[in-house]
N, C-alpha and C positions, 0 to 999 in steps of 0.2 A: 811573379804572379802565377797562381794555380791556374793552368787552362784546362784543365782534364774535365771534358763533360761525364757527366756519370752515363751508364747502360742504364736504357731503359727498361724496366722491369718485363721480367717474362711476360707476364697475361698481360701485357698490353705492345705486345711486337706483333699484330697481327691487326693493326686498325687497320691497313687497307687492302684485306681480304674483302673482298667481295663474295657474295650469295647469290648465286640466279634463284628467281622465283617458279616454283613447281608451274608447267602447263598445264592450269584447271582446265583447257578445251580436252588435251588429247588425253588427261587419265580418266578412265571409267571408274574406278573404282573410290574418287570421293566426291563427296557429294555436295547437295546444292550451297548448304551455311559454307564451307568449307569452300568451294570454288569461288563463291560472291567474295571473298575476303582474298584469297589468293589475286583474284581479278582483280580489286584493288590496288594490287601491289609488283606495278608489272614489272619496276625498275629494279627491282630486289633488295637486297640487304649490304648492310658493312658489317661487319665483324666486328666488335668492338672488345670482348673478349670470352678466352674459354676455360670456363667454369672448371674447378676440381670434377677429376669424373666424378659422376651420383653411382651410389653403390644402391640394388646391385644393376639397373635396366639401363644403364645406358651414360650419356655424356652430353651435359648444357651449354649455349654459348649467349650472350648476352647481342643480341643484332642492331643497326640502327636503321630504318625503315627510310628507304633512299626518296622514297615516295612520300610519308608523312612526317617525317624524321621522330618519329616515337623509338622506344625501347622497345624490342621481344624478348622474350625467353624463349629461345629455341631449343628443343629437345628432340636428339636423333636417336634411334634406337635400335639394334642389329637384333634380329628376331628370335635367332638361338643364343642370345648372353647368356650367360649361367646366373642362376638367380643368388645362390648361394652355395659353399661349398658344403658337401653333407658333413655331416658332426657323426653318421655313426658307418662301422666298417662294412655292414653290411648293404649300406647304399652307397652301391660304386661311383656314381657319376652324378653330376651337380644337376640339379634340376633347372631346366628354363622357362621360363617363362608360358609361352604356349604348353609345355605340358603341365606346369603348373594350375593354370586356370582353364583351360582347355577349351578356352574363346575362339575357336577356327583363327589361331594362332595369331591373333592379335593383340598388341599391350593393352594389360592392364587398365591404363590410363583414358584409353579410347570406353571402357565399359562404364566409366562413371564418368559422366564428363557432362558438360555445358552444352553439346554439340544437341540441337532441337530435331535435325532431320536426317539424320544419321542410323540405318538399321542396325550399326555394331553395336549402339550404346542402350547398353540394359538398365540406366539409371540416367533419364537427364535432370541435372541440377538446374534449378534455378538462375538467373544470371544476375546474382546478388552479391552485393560483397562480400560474403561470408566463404561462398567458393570459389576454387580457383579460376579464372575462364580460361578457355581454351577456343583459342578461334580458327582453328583449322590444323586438321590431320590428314596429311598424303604422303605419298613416298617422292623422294628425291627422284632429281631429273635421270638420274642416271642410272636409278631401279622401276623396274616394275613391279606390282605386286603379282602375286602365283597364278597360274591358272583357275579360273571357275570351274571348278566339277560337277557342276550344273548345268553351264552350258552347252550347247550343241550347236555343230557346225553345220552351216548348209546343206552339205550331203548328206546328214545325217536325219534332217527334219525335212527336206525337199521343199522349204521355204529359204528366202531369206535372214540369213542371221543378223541380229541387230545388236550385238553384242560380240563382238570377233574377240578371241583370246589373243593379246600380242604373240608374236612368233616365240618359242624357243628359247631361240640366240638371244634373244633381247634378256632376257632371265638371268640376272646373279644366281649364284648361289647361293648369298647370304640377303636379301630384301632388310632394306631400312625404314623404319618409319620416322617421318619427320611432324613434328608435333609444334605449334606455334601457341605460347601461353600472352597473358597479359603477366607484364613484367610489374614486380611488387616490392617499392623500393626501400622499403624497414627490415630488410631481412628476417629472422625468426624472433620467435620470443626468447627464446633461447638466447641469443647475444643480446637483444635488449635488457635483459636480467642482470647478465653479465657486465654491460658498458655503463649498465645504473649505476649498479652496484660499486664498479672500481670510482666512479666519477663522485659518487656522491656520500657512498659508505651506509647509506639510511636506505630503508625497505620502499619498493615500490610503492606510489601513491592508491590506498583505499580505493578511489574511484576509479581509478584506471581499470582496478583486480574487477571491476564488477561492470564494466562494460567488456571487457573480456569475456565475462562469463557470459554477460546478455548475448554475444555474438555468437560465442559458441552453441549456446544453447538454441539461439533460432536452426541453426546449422543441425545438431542435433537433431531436434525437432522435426525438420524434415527427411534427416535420412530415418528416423524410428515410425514416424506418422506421414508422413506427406502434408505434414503442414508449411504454407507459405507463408510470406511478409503478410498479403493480404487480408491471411487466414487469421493468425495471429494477433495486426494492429487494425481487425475489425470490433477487439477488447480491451480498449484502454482504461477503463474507468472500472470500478468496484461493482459497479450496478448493471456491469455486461455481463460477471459472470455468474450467469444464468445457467438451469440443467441442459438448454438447448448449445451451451458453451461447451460442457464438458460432453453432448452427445454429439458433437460436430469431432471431437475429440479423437472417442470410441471408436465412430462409425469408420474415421480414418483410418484407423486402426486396424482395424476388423476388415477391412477393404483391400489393401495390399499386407506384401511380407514385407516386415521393417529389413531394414537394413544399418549391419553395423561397422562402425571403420574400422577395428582392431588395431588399428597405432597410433594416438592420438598420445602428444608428446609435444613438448615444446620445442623441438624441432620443426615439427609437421606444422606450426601455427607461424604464418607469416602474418605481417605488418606491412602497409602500405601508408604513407604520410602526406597530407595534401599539400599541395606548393602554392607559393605565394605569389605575387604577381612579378617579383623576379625569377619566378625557376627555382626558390629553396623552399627547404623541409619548412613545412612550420612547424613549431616546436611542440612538446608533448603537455606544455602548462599550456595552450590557448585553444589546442584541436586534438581529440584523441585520433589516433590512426585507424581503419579499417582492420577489422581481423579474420583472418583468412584462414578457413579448415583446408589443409592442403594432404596430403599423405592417404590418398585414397585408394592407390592400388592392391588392396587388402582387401579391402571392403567386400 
């Protein structure tokens, strides 16, 4: 009799890693959405596994919420990654990130984001299925983030400082940011296509292709206009749209700079599938999935 248990696979030798949770008292530097959700989750995390590194910002781990037992998508980030290697000889050195976008050296991902009270974020999304959520950005227990060059020390203001720089010493030299997502269990469109395809040989379902599109297009929509769900299914019928329809439109328009994503790709479009009442997928004939514009650090 064969007794040989088989090795358990790589990305899953690391279930009983454990995660502490960031201390939303002592960091100054994130803020209120972002602490209320850390506070939530005082027990921390489990590892449950780690992701292929993501090219180029960084590396994902799949966590399990020791406090609500949900899924996260946890995303770390080292502040100088290189973004990309250059392609011509005369740019010697890979660009990273903070000088790429030259956000006071912040990810990308923090600038468009879901995050409502947050000063880093120059675009907040809606918190709609359509984008990704993100429910809190700080740095790990065992970084700080840089000093405030804004601040001033008590000797210097002959008040009390109410904002103290951490010391020095406490200072990496490399700062991480940790980013905590809602985790989105249908992966891309991209291997959906894929798994149809080998499964069944015949083309995606027509309706599928056009709730797709409806999804994206709300998504759209608001990064071009700043139109919302509410904006948009306050016109359901033929006899809504009226010139006061297309001048709600305009004015949107005309009011902010649109904004565009520049990588939108069946990669960048995730799927999320609603569960049943035992904990599984339900299937793609009874419920369509959620679809999700994700690949926004471009924008």
């Amino acid at each position: 009799m064969d007794t040989h248990i088989p090795a358990t696979p790589a990305a899953f030798r690391q279930l009983h890693v454990k995660l502490p949770t960031e201390d939303p008292t002592n960091n100054r530097s994130i803020f209120s959405e972002s602490q209320r959700w850390l506070a939530d989750h005082p027990s921390g995390f489990l590892m449950m596994r780690n992701m292929q590194p993501e090219v180029p910002l960084g590396f994902g781990m799949l966590l399990e919420s020791l406090d609500t037992g949900k899924i996260i998508f946890h995303k770390r980030i080292r502040r100088r990654t290189p973004l990309f290697k250059p392609p011509y000889p005369s740019i010697p050195e890979p660009f990273t990130w903070h000088e790429r976008y030259g956000k006071g050296e912040l990810p990308p991902e923090i600038r468009v984001s879901t995050l409502t009270d947050d000063p880093r974020v120059d675009l907040v999304l809606p918190k709609e299925p359509y984008f990704p959520r993100l429910y809190a950005a700080a740095w790990p227990t065992a970084a700080q983030p840089p000093p405030d060059p804004n601040s001033r020390s008590s000797s210097d203001s002959g008040s009390e400082d109410t904002a103290q720089t951490p010391p020095a010493s406490t200072q990496p030299a490399e700062e991480v940011h940790s980013l905590y997502y809602k985790y989105y269990n249908g992966s891309s469109l991209a291997n959906l296509v894929e798994m149809y395809s080998d499964r069944t040989g015949g083309p995606i379902p027509e309706s599928f292709i056009w709730h797709v599109v409806e999804q994206l297009t709300r998504a759209l929509l608001f990064l071009y206009a700043g139109l919302t769900r509410a904006d948009l299914d306050s016109f359901t019928e033929p006899a809504d749209e009226t010139p006061e329809h297309y001048d709600l439109i305009l004015n949107r328009m005309l009011q902010r700079a649109p904004w565009i994503h520049q990588d939108i790709s069946d990669v960048n479009i995730l799927l999320d599938s609603p569960l049943n009442a035992d904990g599984l997928l339900e299937p793609m004939g009874r419920f369509f999935p959620d679809v999700i514009l994700s690949g926004l650090q471009n924008a």
